[in-house]
C-alpha positions in Angstrom: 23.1 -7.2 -10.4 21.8 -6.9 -13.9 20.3 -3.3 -15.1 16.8 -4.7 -15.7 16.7 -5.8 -12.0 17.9 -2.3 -10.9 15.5 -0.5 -12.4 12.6 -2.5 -10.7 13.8 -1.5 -7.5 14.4 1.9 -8.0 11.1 1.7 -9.8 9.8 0.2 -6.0 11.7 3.2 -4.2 10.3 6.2 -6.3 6.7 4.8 -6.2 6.7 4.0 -2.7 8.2 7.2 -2.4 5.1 9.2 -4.1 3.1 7.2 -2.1 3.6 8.0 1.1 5.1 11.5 -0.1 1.6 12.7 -1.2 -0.2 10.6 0.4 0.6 11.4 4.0 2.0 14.6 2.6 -2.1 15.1 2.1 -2.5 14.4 5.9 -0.2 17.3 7.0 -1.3 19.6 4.9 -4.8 19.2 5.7 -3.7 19.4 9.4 -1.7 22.6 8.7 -4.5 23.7 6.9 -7.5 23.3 9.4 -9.2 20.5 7.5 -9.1 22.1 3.8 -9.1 18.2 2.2 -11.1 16.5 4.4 -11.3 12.5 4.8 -12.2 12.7 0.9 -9.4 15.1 -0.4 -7.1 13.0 1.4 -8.1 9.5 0.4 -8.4 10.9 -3.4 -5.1 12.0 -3.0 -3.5 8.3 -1.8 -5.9 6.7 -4.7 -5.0 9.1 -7.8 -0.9 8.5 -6.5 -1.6 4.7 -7.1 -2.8 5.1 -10.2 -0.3 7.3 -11.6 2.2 4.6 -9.9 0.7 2.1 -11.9 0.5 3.7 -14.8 4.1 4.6 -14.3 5.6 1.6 -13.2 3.3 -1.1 -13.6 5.5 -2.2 -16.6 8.3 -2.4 -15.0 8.5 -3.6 -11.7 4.8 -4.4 -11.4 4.1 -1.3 -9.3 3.8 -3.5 -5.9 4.6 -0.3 -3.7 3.9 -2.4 -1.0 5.4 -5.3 1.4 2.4 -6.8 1.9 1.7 -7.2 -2.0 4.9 -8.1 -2.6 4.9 -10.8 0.1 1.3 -12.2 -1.4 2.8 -12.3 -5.4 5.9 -14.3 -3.3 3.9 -16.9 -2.0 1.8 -17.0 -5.3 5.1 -17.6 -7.1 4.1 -14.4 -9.1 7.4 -12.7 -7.8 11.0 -14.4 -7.0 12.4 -14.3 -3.1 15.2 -12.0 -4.3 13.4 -9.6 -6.1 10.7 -9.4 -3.4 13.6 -9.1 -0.5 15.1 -6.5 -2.9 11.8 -5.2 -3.7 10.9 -4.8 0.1 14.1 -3.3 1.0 13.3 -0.5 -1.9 9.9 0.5 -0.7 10.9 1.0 2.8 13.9 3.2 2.0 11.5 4.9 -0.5 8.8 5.5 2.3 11.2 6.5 4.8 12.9 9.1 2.3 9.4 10.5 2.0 8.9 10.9 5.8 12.8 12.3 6.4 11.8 14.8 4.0 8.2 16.0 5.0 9.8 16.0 8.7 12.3 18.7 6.9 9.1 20.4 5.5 6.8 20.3 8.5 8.8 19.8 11.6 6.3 20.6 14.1 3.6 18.5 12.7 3.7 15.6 15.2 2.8 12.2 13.6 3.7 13.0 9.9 0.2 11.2 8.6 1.1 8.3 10.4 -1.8 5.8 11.1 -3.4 5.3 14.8 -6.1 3.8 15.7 -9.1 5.7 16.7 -10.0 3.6 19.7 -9.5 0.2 20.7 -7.2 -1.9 18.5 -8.6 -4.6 17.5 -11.3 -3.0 15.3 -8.4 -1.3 13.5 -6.6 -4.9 13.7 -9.4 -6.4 11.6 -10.4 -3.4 9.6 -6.3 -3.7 8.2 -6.8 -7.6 7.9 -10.1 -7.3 6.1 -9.3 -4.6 3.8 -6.3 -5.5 2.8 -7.8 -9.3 1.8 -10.2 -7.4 -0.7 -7.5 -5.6 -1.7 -5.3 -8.0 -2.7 -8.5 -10.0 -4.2 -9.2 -6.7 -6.7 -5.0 -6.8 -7.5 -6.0 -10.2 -8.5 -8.7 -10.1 -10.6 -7.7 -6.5 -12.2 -4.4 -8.1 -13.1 -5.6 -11.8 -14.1 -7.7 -10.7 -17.1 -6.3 -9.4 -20.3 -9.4 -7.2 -20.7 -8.7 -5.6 -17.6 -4.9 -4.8 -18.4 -5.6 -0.9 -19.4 -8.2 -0.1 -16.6 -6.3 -2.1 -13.7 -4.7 0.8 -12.5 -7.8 2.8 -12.3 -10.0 -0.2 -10.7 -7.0 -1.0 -7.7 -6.9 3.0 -7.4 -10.7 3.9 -7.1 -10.9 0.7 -5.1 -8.0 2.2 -2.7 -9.9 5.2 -2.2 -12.5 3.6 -1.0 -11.3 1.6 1.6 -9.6 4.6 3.0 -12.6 6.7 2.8 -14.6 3.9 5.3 -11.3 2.7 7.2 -10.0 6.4 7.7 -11.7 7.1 10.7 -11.2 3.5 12.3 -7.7 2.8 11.7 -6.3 5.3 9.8 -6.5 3.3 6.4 -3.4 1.9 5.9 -3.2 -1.7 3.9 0.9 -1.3 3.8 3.7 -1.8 6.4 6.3 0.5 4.2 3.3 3.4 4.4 2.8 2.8 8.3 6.5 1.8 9.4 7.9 5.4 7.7 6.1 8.0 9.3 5.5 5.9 12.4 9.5 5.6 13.3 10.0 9.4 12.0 7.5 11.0 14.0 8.0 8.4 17.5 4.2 7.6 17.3 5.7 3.3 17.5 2.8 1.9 20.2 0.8 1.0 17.5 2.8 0.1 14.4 2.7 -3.8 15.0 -1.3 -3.7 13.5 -0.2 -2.1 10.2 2.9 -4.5 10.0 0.8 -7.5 10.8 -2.6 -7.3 9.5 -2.2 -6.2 6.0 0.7 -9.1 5.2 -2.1 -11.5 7.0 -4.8 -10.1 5.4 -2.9 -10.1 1.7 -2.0 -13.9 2.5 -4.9 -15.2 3.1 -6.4 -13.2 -0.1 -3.5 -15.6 -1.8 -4.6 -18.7 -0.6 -8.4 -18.1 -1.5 -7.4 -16.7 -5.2 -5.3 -20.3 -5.2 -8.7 -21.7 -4.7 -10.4 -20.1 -7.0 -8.0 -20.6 -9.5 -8.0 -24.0 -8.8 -11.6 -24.7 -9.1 -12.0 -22.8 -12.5 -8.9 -25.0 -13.7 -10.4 -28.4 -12.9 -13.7 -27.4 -14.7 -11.4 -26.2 -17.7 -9.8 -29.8 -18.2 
């Protein structure tokens, strides 16, 4: 395996691992603490991580941090099948170091920031799906411009924050199976996980397919 492909995935295993480190590290310790963050302390804290993620690593590996992501740039032909299995494999070891060790740090919390729906599932089902679509949409156009190359970071991470900030209290605001599978298995809370596996890699495909379109159109009226 050459050295440039190595350090994408480790690049994949240390962001995923900020991610759901301080991001659902952020959950606990606003448990522990009796609400000190709040719903906006906590999706600040998931939104600045991907930006410093991006920042960090966008260069190198592209800064997917996330299977659904990686899945979309797949089917786009943005990203290779072996780097993406290999990217994939990274981000889930990366998330599931994170929850191993904040199960270490905080063993009587007792779902480790996983994410539950609030209710019934199927508005947490298409909040994931629908969220994740505009998600992958503002990766697209952030990353498709040249004039947007230096604020992309800050446009996917404000943009994170805000979808977690409305989806937070529906569905817990996931938009990535590595970030629900991790603290889902580690803490036992499993009766649930299939939404956050499922709708985000939906919801991230079908954003492909309509950015194909797009694309399409604006080439024809180029030519």
């Amino acid at each position: 395996m050459e050295n440039a492909s190595l350090k994408k995935y480790l690049a994949e295993l240390i962001g995923s691992f900020a991610l759901v480190f301080c991001g659902t590290g952020s959950i606990i310790v606003d448990q522990q603490s009796g609400g000190a963050l709040g719903l906006v302390g906590i999706s600040f804290a998931f939104g600045i991580i991907v930006i410093a993620v991006i920042y960090i690593f966008g260069n190198i590996s592209g800064a997917h941090i996330n299977p659904a992501v990686t899945i979309a740039l797949m089917v786009a032909k943005v990203t290779s099948k072996i780097d993406a299995l290999f990217y994939i494999l990274a981000q889930i070891s990366g998330t599931f170091l994170a929850s191993l060790l904040l199960k270490l740090m905080f063993p009587d919390n007792l779902t480790l920031g996983a994410t539950l729906p609030s209710g019934e599932m199927l508005p947490s089902f298409l909040m994931e799906f629908i969220l994740t679509f505009l998600l992958m949409l503002t990766i697209f156009g952030a990353t498709a411009h040249k004039e947007f190359s230096s604020v992309a970071g800050l446009i996917i991470g404000l943009f994170v924050t805000g979808i977690i900030l409305f989806a937070g209290p529906v569905s817990g605001g996931s938009f990535n199976p590595a970030r629900s599978l991790a603290p889902a298995v580690v803490s036992g809370n499993l009766n649930s996980i299939w939404i956050y596996l499922i709708a985000p890699t939906l919801g991230a495909l079908t954003a492909t397919f309509v950015w194909k379109v797009f694309t399409f159109e604006k080439q024809k009226i180029v030519q």
